[in-house]
N, CA, C and O atoms as a DFTB+ gen file, in Angstrom:
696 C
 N C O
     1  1    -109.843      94.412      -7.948
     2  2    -108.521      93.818      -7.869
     3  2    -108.628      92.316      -7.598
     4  3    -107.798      91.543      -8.076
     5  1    -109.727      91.861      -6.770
     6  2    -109.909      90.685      -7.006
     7  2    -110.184      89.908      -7.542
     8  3    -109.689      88.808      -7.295
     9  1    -111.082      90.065      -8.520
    10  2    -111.655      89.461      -9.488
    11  2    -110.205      89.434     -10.350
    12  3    -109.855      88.306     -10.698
    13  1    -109.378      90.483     -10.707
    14  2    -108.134      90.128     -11.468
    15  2    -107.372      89.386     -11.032
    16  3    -106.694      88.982     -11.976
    17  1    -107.022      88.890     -10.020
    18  2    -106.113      88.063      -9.534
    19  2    -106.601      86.414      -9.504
    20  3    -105.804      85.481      -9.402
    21  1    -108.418      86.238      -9.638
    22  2    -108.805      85.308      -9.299
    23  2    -108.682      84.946     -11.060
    24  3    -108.653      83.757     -11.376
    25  1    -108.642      85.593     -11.724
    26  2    -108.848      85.844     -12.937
    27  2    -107.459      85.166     -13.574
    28  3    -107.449      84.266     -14.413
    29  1    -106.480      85.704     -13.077
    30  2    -105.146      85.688     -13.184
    31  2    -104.861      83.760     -13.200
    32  3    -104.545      82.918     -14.041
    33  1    -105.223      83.790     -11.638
    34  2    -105.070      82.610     -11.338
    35  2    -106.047      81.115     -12.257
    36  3    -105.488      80.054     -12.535
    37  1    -106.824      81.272     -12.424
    38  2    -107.829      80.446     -13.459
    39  2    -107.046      80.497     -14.523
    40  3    -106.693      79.396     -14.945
    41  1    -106.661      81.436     -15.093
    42  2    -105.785      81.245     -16.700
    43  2    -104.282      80.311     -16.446
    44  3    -103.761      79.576     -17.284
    45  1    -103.883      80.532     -15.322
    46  2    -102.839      80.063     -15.394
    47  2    -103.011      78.313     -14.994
    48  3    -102.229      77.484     -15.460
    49  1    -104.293      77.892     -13.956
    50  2    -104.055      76.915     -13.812
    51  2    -104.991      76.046     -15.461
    52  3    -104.560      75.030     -16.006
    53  1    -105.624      76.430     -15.684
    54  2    -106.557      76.063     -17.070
    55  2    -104.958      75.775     -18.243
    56  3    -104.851      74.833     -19.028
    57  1    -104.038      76.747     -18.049
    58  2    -102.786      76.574     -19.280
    59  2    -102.058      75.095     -18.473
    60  3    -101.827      73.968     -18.911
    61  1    -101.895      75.585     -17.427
    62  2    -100.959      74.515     -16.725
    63  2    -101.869      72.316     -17.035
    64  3    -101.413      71.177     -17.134
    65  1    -103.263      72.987     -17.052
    66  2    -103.905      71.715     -17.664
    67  2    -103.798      71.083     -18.698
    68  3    -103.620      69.899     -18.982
    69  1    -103.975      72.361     -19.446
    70  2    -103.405      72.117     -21.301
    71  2    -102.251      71.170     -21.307
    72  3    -102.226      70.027     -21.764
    73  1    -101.312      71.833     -20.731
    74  2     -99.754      71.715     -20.869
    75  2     -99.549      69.876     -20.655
    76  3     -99.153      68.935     -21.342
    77  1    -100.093      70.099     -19.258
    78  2    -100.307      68.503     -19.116
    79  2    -101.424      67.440     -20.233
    80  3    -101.143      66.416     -20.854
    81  1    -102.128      67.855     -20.180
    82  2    -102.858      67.033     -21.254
    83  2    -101.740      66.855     -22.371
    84  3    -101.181      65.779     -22.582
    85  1    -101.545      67.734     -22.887
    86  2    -100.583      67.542     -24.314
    87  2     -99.711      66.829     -24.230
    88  3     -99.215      66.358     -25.254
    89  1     -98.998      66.352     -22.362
    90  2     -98.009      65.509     -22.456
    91  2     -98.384      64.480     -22.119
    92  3     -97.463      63.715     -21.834
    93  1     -99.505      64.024     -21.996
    94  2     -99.679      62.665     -21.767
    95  2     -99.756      61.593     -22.597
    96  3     -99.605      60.385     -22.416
    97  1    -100.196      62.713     -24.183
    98  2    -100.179      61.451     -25.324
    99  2     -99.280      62.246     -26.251
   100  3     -99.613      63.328     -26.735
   101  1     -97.903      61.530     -26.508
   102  2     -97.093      61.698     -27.442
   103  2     -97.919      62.356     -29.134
   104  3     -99.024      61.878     -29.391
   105  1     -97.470      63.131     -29.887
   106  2     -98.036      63.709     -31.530
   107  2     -98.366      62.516     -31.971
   108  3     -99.560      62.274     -32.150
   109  1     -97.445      61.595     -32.217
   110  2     -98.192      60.259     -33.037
   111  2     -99.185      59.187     -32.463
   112  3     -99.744      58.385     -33.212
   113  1     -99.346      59.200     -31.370
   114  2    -100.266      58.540     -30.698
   115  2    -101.922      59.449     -30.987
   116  3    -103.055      58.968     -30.986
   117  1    -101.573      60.588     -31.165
   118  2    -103.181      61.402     -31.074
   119  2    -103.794      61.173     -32.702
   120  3    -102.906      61.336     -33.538
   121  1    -104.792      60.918     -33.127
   122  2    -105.704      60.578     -33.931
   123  2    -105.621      61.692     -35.133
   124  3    -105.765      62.580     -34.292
   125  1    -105.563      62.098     -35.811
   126  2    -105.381      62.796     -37.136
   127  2    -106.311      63.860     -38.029
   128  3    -106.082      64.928     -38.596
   129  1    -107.970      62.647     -37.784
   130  2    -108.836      62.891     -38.050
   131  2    -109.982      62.573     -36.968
   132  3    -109.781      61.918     -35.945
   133  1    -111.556      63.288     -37.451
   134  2    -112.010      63.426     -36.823
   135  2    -112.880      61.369     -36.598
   136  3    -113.380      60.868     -35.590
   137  1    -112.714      60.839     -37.830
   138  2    -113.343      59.803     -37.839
   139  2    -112.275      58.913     -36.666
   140  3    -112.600      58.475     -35.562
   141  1    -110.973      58.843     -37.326
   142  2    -109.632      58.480     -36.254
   143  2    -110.251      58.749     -34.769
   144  3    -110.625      57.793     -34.091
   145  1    -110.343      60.064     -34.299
   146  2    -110.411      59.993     -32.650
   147  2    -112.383      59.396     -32.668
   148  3    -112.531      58.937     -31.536
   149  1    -113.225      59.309     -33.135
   150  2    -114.531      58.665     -32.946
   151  2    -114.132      57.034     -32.586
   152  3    -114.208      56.551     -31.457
   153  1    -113.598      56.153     -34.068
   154  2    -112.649      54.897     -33.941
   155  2    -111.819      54.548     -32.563
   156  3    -111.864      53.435     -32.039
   157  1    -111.245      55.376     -32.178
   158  2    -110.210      55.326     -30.950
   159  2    -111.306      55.352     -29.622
   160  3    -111.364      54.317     -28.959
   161  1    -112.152      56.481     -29.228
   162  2    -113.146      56.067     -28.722
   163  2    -114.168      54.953     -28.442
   164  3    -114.385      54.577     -27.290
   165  1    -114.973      54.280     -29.819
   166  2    -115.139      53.688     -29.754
   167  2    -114.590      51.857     -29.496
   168  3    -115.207      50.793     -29.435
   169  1    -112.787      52.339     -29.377
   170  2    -112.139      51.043     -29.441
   171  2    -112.078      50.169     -30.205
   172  3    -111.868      49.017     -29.827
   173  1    -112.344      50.685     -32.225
   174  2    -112.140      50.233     -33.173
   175  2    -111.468      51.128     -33.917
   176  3    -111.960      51.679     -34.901
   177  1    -109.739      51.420     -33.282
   178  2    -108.909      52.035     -33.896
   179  2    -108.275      51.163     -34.963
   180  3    -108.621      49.994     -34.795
   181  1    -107.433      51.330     -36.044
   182  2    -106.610      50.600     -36.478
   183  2    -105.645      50.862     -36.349
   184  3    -105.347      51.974     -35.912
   185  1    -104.554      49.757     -36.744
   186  2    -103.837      49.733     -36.136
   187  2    -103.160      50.653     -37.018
   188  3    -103.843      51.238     -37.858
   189  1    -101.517      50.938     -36.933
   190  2    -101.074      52.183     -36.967
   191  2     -99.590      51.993     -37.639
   192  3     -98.652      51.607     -36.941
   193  1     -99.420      52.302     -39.120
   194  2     -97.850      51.800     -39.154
   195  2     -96.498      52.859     -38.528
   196  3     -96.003      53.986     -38.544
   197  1     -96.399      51.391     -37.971
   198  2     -94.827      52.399     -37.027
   199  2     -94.094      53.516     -37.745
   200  3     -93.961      53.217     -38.931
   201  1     -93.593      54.645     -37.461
   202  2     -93.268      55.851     -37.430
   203  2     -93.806      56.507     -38.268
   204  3     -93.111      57.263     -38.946
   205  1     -95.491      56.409     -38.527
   206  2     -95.776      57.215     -39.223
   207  2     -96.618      58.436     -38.422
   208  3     -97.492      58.128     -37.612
   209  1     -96.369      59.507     -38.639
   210  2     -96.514      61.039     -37.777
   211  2     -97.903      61.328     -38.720
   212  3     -98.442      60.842     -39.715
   213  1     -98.163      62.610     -37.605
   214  2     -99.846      62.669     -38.075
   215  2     -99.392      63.633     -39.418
   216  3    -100.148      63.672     -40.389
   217  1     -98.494      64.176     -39.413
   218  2     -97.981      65.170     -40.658
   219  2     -97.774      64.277     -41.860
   220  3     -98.198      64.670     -42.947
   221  1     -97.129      63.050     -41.759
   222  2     -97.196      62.469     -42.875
   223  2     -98.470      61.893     -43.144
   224  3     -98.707      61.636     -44.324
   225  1     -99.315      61.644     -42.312
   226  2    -100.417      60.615     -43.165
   227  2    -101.520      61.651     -43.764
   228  3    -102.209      61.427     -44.760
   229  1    -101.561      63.043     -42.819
   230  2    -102.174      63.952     -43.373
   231  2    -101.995      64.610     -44.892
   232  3    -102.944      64.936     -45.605
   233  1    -100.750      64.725     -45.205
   234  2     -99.485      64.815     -46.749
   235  2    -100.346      63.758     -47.440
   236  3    -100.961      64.059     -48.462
   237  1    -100.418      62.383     -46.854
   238  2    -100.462      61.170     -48.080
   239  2    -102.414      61.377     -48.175
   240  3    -103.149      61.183     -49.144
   241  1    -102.699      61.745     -47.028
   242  2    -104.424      61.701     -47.493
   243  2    -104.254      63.113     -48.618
   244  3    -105.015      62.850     -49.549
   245  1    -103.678      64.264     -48.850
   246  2    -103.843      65.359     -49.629
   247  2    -103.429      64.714     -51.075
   248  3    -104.006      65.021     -52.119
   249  1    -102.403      63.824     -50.997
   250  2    -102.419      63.533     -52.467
   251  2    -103.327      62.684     -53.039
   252  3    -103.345      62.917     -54.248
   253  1    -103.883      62.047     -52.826
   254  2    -104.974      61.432     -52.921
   255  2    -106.405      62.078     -54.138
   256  3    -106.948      61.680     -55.168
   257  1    -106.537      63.714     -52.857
   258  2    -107.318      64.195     -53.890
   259  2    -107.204      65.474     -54.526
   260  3    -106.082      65.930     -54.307
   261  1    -107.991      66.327     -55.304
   262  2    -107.856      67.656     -55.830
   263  2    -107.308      68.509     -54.606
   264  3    -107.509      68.497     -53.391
   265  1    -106.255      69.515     -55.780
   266  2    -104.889      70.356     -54.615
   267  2    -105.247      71.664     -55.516
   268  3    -105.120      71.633     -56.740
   269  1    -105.553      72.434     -55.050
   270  2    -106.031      73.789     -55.616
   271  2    -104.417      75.339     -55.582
   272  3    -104.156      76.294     -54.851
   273  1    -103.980      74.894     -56.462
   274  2    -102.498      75.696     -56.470
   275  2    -102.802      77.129     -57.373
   276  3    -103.166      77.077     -58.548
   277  1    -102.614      78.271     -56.713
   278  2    -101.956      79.422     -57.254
   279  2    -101.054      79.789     -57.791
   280  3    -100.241      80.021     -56.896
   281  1    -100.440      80.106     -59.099
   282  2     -99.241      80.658     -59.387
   283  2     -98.701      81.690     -58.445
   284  3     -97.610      81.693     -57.875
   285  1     -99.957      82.819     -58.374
   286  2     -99.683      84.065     -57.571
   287  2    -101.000      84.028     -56.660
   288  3    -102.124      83.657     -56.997
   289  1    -100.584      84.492     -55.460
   290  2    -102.228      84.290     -54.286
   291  2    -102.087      86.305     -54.119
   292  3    -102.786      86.715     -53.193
   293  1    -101.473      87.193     -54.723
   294  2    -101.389      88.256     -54.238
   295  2    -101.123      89.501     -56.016
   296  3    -100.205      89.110     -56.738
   297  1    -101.741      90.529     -56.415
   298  2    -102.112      90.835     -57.191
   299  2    -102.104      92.568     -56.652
   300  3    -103.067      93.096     -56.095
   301  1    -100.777      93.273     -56.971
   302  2    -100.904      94.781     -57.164
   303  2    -101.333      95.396     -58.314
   304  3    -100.755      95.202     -59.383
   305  1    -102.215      96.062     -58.215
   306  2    -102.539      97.066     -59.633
   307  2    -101.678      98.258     -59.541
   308  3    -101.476      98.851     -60.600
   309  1    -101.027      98.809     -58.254
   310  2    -100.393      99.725     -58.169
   311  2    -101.146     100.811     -58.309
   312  3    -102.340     100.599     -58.100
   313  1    -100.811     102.080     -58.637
   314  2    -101.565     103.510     -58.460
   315  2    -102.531     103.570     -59.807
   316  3    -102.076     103.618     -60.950
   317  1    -103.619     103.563     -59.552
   318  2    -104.721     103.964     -60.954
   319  2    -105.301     104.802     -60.494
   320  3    -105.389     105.067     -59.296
   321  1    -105.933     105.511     -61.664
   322  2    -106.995     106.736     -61.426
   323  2    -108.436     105.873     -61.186
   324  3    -108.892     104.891     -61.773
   325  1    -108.953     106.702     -60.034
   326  2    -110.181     106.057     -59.580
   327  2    -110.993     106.191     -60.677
   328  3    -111.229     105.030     -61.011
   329  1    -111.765     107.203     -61.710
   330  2    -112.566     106.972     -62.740
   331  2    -111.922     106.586     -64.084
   332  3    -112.302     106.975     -65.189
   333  1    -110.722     105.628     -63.780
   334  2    -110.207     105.669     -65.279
   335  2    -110.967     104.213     -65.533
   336  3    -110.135     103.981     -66.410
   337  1    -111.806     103.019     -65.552
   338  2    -112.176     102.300     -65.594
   339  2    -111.947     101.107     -65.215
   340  3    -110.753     101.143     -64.919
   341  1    -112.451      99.685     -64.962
   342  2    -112.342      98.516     -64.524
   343  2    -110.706      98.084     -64.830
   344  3    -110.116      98.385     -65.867
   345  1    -110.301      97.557     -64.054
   346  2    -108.991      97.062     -64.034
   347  2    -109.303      95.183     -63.633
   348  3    -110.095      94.723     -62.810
   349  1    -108.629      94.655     -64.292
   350  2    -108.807      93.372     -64.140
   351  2    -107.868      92.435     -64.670
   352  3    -107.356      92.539     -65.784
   353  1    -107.636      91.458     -63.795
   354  2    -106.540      89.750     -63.177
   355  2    -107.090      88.910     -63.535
   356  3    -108.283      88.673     -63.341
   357  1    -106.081      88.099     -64.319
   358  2    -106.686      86.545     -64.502
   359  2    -105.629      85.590     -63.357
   360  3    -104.444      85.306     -63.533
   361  1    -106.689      85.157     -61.930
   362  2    -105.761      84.389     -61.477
   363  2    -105.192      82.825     -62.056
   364  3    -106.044      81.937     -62.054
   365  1    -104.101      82.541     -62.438
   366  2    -104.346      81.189     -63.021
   367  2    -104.264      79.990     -61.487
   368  3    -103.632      79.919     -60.433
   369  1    -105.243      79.277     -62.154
   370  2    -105.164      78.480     -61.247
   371  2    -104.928      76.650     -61.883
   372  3    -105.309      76.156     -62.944
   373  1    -104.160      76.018     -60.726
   374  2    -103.450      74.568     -61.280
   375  2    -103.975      73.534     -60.412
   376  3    -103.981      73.559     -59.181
   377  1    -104.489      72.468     -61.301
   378  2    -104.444      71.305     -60.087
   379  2    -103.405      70.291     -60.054
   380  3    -103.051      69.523     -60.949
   381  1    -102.815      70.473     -58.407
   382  2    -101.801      69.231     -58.580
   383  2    -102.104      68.007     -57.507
   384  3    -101.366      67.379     -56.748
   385  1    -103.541      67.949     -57.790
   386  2    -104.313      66.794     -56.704
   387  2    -104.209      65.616     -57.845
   388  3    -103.537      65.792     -58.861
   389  1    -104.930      64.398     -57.592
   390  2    -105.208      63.300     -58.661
   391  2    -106.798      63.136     -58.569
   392  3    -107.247      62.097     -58.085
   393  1    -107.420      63.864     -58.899
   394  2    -108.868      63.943     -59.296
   395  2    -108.773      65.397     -59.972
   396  3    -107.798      66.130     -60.140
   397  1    -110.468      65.596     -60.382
   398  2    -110.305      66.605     -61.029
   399  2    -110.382      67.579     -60.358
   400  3    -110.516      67.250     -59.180
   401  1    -110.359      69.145     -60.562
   402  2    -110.698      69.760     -59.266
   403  2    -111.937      71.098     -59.402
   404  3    -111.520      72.088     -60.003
   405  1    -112.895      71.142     -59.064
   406  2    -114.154      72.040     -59.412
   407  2    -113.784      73.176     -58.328
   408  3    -113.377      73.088     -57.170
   409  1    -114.053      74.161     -59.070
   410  2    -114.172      75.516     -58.225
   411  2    -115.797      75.451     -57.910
   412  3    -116.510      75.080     -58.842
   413  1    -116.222      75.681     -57.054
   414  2    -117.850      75.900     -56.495
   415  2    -118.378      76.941     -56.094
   416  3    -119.593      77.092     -55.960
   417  1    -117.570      77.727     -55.873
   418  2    -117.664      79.371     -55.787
   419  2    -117.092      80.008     -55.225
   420  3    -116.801      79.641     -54.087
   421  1    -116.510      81.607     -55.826
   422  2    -115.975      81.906     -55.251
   423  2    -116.385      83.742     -54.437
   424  3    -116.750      84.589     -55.252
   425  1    -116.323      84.030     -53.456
   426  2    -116.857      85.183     -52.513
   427  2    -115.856      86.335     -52.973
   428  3    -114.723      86.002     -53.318
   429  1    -116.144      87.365     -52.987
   430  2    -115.287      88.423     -53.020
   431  2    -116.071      89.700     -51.467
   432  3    -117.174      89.763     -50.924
   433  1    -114.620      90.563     -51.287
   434  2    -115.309      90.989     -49.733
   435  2    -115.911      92.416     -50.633
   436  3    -115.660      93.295     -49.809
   437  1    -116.309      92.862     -51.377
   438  2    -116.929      93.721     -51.663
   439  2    -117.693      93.904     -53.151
   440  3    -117.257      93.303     -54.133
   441  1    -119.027      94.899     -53.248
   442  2    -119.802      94.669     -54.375
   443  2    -118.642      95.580     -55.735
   444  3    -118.855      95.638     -56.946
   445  1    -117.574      96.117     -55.030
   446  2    -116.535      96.402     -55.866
   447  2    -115.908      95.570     -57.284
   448  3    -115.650      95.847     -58.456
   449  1    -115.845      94.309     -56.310
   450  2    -115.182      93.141     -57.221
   451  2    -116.392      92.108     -58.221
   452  3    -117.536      91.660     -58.132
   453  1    -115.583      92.124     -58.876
   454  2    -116.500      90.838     -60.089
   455  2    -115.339      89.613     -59.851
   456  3    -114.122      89.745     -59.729
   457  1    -116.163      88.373     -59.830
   458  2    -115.025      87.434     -60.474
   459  2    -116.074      86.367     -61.099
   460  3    -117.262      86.184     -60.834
   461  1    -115.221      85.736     -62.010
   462  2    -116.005      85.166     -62.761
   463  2    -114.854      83.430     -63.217
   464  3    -113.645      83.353     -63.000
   465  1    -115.370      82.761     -63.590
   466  2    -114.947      81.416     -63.353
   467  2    -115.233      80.145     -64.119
   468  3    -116.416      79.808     -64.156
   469  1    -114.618      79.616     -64.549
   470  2    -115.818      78.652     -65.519
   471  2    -115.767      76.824     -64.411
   472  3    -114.989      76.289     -63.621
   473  1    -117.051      76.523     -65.015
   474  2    -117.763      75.542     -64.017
   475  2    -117.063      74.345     -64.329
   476  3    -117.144      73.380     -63.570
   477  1    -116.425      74.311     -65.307
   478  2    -115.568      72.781     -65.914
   479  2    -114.838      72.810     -64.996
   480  3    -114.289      73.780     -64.473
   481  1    -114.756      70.914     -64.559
   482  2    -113.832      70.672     -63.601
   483  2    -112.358      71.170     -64.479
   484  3    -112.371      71.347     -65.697
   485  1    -111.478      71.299     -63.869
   486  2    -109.880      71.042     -64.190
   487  2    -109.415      69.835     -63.704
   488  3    -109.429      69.376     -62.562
   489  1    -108.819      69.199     -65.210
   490  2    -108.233      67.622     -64.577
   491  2    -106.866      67.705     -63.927
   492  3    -106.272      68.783     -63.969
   493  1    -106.247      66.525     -63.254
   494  2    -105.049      66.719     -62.797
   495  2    -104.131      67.014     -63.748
   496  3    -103.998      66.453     -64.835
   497  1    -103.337      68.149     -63.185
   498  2    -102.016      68.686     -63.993
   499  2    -102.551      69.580     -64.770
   500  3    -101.708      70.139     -65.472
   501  1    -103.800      69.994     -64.947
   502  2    -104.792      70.904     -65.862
   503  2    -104.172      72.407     -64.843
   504  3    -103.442      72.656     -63.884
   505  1    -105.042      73.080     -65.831
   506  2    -105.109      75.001     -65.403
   507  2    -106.358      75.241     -66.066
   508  3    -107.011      74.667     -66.939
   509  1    -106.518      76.621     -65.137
   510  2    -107.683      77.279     -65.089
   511  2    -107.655      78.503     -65.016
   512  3    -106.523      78.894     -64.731
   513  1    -108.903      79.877     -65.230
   514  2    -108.337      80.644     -64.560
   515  2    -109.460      81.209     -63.914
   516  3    -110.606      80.967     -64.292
   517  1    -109.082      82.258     -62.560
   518  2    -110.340      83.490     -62.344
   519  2    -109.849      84.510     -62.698
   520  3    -108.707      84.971     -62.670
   521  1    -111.172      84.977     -63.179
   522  2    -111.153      86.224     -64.000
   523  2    -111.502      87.728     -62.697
   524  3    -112.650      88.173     -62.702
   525  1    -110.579      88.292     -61.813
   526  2    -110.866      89.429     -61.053
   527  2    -111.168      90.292     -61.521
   528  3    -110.321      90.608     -62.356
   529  1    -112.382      91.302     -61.473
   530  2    -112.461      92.570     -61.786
   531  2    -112.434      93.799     -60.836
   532  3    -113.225      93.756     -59.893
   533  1    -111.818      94.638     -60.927
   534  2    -112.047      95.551     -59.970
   535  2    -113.002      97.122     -60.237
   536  3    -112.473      97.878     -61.051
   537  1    -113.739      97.395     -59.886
   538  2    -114.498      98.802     -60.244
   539  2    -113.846      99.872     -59.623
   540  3    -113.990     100.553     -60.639
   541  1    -113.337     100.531     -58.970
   542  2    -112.654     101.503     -58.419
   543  2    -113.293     102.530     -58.250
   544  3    -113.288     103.212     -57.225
   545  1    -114.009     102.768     -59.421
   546  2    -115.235     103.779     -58.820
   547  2    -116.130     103.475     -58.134
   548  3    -116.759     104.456     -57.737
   549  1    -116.516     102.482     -57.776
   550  2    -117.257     102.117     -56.704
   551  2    -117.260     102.345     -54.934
   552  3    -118.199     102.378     -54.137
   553  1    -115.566     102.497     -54.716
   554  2    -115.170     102.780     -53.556
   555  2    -114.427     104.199     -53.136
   556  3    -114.771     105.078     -53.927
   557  1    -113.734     104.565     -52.373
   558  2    -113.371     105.809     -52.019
   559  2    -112.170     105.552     -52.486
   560  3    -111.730     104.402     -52.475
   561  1    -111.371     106.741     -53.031
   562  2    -110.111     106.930     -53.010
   563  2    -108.974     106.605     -52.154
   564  3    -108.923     107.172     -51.062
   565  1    -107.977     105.711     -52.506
   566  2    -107.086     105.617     -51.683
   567  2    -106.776     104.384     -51.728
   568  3    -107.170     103.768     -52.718
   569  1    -105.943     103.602     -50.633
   570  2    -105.321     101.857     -50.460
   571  2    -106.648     101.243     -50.349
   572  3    -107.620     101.313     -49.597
   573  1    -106.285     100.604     -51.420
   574  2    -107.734      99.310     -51.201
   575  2    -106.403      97.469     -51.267
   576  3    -105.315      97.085     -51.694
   577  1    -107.166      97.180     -50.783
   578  2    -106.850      95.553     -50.539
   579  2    -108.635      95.017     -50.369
   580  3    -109.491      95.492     -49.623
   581  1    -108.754      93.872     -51.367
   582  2    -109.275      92.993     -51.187
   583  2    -109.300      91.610     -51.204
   584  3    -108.400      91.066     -51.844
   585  1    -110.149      90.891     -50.631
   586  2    -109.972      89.396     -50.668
   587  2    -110.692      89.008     -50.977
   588  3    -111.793      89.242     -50.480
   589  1    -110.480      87.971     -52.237
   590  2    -111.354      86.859     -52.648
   591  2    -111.356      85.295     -52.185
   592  3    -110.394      84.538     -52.310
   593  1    -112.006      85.122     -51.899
   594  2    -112.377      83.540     -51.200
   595  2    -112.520      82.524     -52.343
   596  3    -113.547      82.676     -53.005
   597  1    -111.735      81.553     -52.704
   598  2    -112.130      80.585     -53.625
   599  2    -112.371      79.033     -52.915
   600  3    -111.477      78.491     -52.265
   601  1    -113.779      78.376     -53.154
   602  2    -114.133      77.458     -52.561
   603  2    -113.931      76.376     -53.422
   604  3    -114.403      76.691     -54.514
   605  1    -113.542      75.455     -53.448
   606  2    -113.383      74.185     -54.142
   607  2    -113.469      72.833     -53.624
   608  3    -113.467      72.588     -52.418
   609  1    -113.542      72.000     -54.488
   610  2    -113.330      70.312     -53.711
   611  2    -111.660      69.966     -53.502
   612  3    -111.352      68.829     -53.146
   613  1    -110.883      70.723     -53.676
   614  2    -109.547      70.625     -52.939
   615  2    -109.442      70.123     -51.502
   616  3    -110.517      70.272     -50.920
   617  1    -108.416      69.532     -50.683
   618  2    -108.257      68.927     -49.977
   619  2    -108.405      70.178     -48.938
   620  3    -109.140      70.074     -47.957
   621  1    -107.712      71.288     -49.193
   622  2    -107.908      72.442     -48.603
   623  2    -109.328      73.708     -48.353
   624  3    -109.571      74.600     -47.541
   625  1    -109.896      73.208     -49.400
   626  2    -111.589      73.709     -49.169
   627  2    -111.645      74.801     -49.589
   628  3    -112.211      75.078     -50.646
   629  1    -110.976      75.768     -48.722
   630  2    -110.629      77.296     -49.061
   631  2    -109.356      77.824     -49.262
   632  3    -108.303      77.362     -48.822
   633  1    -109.544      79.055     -50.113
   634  2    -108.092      79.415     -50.594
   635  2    -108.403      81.106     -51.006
   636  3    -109.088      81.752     -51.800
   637  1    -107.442      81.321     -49.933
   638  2    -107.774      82.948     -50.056
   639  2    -106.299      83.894     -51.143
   640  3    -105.070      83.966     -51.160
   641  1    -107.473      84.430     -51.874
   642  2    -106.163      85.459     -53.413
   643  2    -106.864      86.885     -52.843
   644  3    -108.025      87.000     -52.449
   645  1    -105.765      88.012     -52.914
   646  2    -106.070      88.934     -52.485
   647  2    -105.941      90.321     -54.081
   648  3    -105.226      89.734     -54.893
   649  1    -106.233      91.378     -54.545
   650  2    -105.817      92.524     -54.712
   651  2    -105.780      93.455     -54.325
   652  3    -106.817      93.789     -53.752
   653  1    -104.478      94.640     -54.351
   654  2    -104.518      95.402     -53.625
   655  2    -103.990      96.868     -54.559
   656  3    -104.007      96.604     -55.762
   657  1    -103.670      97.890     -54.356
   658  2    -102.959      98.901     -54.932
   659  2    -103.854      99.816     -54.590
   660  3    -104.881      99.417     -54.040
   661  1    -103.653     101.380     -54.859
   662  2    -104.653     102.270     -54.691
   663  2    -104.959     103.189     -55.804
   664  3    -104.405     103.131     -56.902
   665  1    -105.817     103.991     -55.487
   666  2    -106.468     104.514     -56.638
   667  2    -107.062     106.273     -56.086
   668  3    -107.447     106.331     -54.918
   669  1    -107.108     107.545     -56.887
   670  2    -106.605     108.282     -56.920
   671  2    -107.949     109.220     -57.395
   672  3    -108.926     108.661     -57.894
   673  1    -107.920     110.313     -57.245
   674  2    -109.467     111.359     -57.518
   675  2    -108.405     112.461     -58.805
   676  3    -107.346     113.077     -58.683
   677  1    -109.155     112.303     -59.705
   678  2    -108.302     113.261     -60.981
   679  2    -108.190     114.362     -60.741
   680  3    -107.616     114.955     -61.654
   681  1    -108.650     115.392     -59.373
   682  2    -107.984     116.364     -59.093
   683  2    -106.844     116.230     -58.048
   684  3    -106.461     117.282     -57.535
   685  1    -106.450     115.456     -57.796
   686  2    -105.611     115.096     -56.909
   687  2    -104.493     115.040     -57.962
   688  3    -103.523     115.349     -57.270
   689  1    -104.146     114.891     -58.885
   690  2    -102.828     114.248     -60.153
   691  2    -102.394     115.973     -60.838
   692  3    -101.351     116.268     -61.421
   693  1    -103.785     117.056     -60.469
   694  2    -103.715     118.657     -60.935
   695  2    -102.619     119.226     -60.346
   696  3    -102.358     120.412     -60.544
């Protein structure tokens, strides 16, 4: 019981620290980036145009470069028969950055999935697509959801597209 109360007490004064820290330097006063708070440290900040918030300058650094956009980030196949064969999504993908934008690879969470991709950058305002495959016989019957990880030089780095629906044993449909 003691240890919970001492326990108790540490969380609350550790939040009550937070709380204060956070109010000592106003949102636009705190540094943005990681080079920003090194600069500020070192006491070669620059200077700072008046009312600009860390949300906007963060916005104006994203347009700048490759923006990795989904039409759709989410993909039902709905009910299939587990041995009826590969089922497969073309995600399209858009860049609305101002460079070009390279996919570099992309992860899928199981040896279920294929995806496949082509290595040409996409220029701005360009499209692309990934090609999802799903095996279904590979896994057990029933709700599957998976996630694919797409890595790029986008401002955002990563960008997670999912499929999901389930799939069914042909004596089960008897």
């Amino acid at each position: 019981m003691r240890k919970f109360v001492w326990t108790c007490i540490g969380c609350l004064l550790l939040a009550t620290g937070e709380a204060r820290s956070r109010e000592a330097k106003p949102a636009a006063e705190v540094p943005a980036t990681a080079s920003e708070q090194r600069d500020v440290v070192a006491g070669n900040a620059p200077k700072r145009e008046e009312g600009a918030t860390r949300r906007e300058r963060r916005s104006a650094a994203r347009k700048e470069g490759a923006l990795l956009r989904f039409t759709e980030s989410v993909y039902d196949f709905g009910r299939v028969p587990r041995r009826g064969g590969d089922l497969v999504h073309d995600f399209v993908v858009e860049n609305e950055g101002t460079v070009p934008l390279v996919v570099t690879r992309v992860f899928t969470s199981c040896s279920c999935l294929k995806a496949s991709y082509s290595k040409r950058p996409i220029p701005p305002g360009g499209t692309g697509v990934i090609r999802i495959t799903y095996e279904p016989y590979k896994s057990e019957p029933g709700t599957f959801y998976k996630v694919i990880q797409v890595y790029s030089n986008s401002t955002e780095g990563r960008t997670v597209i999912t499929v999901q629906g389930s799939s069914y044993d042909d004596e089960e449909e008897e």
